[in-house]
Structures are given as structure tokens and as C-alpha cells.
C-alpha positions in Angstrom: 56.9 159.8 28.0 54.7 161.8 30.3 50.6 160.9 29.8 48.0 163.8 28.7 44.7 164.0 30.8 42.8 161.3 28.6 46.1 158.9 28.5 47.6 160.2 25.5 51.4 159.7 25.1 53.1 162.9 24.3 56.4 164.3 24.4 58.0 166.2 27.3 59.5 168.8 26.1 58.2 172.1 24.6 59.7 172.0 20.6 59.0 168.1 20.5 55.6 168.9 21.6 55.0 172.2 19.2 55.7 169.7 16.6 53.7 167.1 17.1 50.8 169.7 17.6 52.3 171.1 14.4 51.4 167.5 12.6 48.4 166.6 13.8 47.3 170.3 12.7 47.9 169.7 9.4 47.0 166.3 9.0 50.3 164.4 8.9 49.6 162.5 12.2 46.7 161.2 13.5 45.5 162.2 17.4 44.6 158.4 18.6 43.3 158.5 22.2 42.4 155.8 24.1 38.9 155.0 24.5 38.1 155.7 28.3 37.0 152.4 29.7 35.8 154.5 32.9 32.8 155.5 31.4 31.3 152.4 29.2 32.4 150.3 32.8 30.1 153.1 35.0 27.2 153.1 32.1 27.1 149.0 32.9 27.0 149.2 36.8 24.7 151.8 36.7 22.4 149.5 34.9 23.0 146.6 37.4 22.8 148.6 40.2 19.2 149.7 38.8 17.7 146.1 38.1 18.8 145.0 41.8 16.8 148.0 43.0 13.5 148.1 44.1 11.1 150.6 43.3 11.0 151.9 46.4 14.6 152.1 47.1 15.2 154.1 43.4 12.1 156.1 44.8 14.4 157.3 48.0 17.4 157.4 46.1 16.3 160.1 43.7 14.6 162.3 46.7 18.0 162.3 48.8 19.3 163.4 45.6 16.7 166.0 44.9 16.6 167.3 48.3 20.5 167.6 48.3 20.4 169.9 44.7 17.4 171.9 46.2 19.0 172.0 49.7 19.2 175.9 51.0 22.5 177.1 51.9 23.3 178.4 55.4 24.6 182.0 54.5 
């Protein structure tokens, strides 16, 4: 059974899948998708990665960031 973009099962063909659209429209089936992992697991480095940092290296961080957004282009 072929996987939707957040994991989902679904099915792989067009009337089996019209149908199961059908249900969860009207309530007889539930749409259960996993709960991404990807983003609780990226909240939780994020924090470590901030606590090993010193101020002065978040300090340098967020400037190469800012001067990459406010960077002007070579057109």
C-alpha cells in the first residue's frame, strides 16, 4: 500500500481511494496520521545545540544568518 506525504497508508488505486476519501468525509472513518517524530526530535537538538553554545558563538551564528537573508543579489 503506497505511503501519503505524512506516512499515511492509503490505497493505490483511484475508486479505492475516492472511497476512502468518501468515508473519512462523512465521518465513517477516522484520518489517523502518524505523529511526525522529525519535528519533536529537531525541537530537542535545537535545544541542546543551544546550551553547548556560547554566547558568543549564538552571537555569530545569527549574523551569518542575518547577513545571508539580507544578502543583495547579483542581478
Amino acid at each position: 500500500m503506497p505511503t501519503g506525504p505524512e506516512g499515511e497508508k492509503r490505497p493505490a488505486d483511484a475508486i479505492g481511494l475516492a472511497v476512502r476519501i468518501a468515508r473519512i468525509a462523512t465521518g465513517e472513518e477516522s484520518e489517523s496520521a502518524p505523529v511526525p517524530a522529525k519535528r519533536s526530535a529537531g525541537k530537542a537538538g535545537g535545544t541542546a545545540r543551544s546550551r553547548k553554545l556560547t554566547p558568543q558563538q549564538r552571537s555569530e551564528i545569527a549574523r551569518v544568518a542575518a547577513e545571508a537573508r539580507w544578502k543583495k543579489s547579483d542581478d
